[in-house]
N, C-alpha and C positions, 0 to 999 in steps of 0.2 A: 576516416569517416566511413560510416557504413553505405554501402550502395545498393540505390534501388534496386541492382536486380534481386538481393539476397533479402532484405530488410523491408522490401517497398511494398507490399501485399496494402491492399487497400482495405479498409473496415466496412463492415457491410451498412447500408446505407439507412441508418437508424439514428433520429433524432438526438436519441440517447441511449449509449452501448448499457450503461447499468443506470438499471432505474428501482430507487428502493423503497416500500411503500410500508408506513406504520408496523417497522418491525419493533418487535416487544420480547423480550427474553428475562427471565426469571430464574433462581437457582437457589436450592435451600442447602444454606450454610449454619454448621449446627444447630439446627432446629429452628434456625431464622430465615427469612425467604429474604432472599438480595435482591433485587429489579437491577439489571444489569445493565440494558438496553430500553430504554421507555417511550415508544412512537416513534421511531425517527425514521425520518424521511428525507432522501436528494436524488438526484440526479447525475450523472457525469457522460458529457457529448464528448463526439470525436473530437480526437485534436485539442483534448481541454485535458487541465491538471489540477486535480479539486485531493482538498486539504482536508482529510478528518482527522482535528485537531481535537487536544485536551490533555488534563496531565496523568499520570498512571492510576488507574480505576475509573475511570471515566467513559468505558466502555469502547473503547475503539476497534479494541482486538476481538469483544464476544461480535462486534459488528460486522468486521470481516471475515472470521470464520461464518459466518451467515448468509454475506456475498459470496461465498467458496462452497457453499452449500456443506460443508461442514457441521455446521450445527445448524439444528431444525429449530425454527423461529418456535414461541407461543403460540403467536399472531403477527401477520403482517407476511409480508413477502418482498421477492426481491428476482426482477429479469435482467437478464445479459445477453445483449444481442436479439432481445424480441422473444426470448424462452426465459421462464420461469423453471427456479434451482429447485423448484419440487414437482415439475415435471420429468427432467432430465439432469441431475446434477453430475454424471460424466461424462455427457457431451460438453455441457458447461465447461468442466474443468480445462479440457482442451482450447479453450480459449482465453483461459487466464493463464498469466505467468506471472507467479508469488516469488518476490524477494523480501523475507522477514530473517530478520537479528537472531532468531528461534530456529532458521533451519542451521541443522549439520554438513557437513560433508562425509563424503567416506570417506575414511582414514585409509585404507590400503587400498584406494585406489588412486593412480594420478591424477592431476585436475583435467587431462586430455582422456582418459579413459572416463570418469565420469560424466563430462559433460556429451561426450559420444552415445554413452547409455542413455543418457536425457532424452536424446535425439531421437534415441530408436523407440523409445518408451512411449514415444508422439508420432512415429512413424516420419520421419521427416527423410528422405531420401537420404544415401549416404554419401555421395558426392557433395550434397548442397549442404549436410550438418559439416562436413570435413572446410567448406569455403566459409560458411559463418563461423565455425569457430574459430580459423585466421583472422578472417575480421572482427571478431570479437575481443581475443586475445592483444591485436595493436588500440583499440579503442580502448581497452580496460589494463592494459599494462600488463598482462598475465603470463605474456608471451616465454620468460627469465624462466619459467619456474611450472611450466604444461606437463612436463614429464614428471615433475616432482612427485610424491606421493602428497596427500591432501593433512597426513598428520603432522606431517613438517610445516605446513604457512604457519605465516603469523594472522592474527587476527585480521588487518587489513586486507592479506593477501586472499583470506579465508571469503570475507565481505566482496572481492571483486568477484572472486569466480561465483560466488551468491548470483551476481549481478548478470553472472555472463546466462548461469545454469537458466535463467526466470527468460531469454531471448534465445534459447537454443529451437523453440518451436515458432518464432515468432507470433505469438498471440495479437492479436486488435486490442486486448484491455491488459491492462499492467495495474497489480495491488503490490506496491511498496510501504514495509509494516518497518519503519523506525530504519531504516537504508543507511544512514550516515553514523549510526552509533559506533566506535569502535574503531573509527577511521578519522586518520590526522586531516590535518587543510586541505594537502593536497590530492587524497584518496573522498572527501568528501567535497572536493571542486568535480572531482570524477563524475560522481555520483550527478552531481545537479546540472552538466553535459549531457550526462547518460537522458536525464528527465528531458533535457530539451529536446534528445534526440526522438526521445519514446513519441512525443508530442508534434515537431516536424513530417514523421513519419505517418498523423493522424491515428496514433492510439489514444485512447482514452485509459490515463493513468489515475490510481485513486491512491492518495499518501496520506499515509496514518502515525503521525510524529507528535512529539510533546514540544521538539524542536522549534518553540513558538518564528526563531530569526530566520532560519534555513525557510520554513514554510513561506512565511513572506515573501521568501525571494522569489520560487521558481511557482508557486500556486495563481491560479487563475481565477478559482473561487474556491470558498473555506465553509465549513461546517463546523459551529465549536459544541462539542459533547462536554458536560457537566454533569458526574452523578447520574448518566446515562440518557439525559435530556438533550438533547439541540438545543441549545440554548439561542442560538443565532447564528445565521446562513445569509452568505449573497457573496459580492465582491469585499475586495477591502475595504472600498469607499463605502457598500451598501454595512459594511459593519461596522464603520466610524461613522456612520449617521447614527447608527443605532444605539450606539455605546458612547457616544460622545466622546473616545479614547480614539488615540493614532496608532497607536502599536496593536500585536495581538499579545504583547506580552503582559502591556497594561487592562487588555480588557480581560485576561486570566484574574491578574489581581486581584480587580474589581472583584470577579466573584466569589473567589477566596473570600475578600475582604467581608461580605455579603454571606456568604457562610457561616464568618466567626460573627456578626452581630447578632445574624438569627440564632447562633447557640447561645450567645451570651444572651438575649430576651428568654429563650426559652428556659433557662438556667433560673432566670430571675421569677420567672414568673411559678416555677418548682416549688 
């Protein structure tokens, strides 16, 4: 278990570490313009684990690279920590730690020499990177295979040290983009530990999966994107009111479901 003195850094004392306000993003795809992201709006407090759900195209990822200051909204905007990503997006960045399916590792580097360059990249003293990543490595099982060079792991192995790289600076806000892809039961039991831990610790973690069963599990409140819309937000309870469904797997359906009748009327009426 990670201990406070390495991991314990307290989040600064803001209602809400990310707060996202009618972000809009657009993209013109051979000559046609895609709406990618359309108004969406949440929130994510300390100590809380909020879900942007939906299934692939449905804008989760144009939304985080948005929170990352990454890509420059339309309209709309989005603060972290009480600063807005188009006043300062790399002060921001130092305060987020991204674990997405989409990054690499260095291949000729070890996983102990890279994640030490992590370290220094964020200025983190090198005593205190050299004790985190002990305890990192017993937390995430890495420990077998530190010196390894990074083009040897297997997919799994590749995923934990993802996980370790995204806590080498210990940030207050944690964006996990699809975390469990690629990883067996018990490398994605890891992973949903890891969440508890992020959330014990009072980070505000934001999780971007299609993963309708996993989200359920460790999410505290859920946002569901369709076709780049919020379709519906709150708790689970507040979205089985809403949706008359228990699962989140069933309320996807639904709008699938919902989808094929509107082509099929619009078809008809052609």
């Amino acid at each position: 278990m990670l201990t406070p003195a390495l991991f314990g850094r307290n989040a600064p004392p803001h209602a809400s570490m990310i707060v996202v306000n009618e972000l809009r993003k657009q993209f013109s795809v051979r000559g046609n313009t895609l709406v990618a992201v359309n108004g969406v709006s949440f929130a994510v407090g300390n100590s809380e684990v909020y879900g942007l759900l939906g299934p692939n195209g449905a804008g989760k990822t144009t939304t985080l690279r948005m929170v990352m200051g990454l890509t420059e909204p339309d309209s709309g905007w989005v603060e972290i920590g009480g600063t807005r990503t188009d006043t300062d997006a790399t002060g921001i960045r130092h305060q987020l730690g991204l674990i997405s399916t989409n990054d690499g590792v260095y291949p000729w580097l070890s996983v102990r020499e890279m994640l030490m360059y992590f370290a220094d990249l964020y200025a983190v003293e090198p005593q205190i990177a050299k004790s985190r990543l002990e305890e990192l490595a017993e937390l995430l099982a890495i420990g077998s295979f530190l010196d390894q060079r990074c083009s040897t792991l297997s997919t799994g192995q590749k995923q934990r040290v993802t996980l370790a790289r995204g806590l080498m600076h210990d940030p207050p806000v944690m964006l996990l983009d699809e975390p469990t892809r690629g990883l067996d039961v018990v490398g994605s039991q890891t992973v949903f530990q890891f969440i508890e831990l992020l959330k014990a610790r009072g980070k505000s973690v934001l999780l971007s999966t299609h993963r309708l069963d996993e989200a359920e599990r460790v999410c505290d409140r859920f946002g569901l994107l369709h076709h780049g819309t919020m379709r519906y937000e709150g708790t689970l309870g507040d979205l089985r009111g809403q949706t008359g469904k228990t699962h989140l797997v069933d309320m996807f359906i639904e709008l699938i479901r919902e989808d094929r009748v509107g082509q099929a009327t619009l078809g008809k009426s052609d």
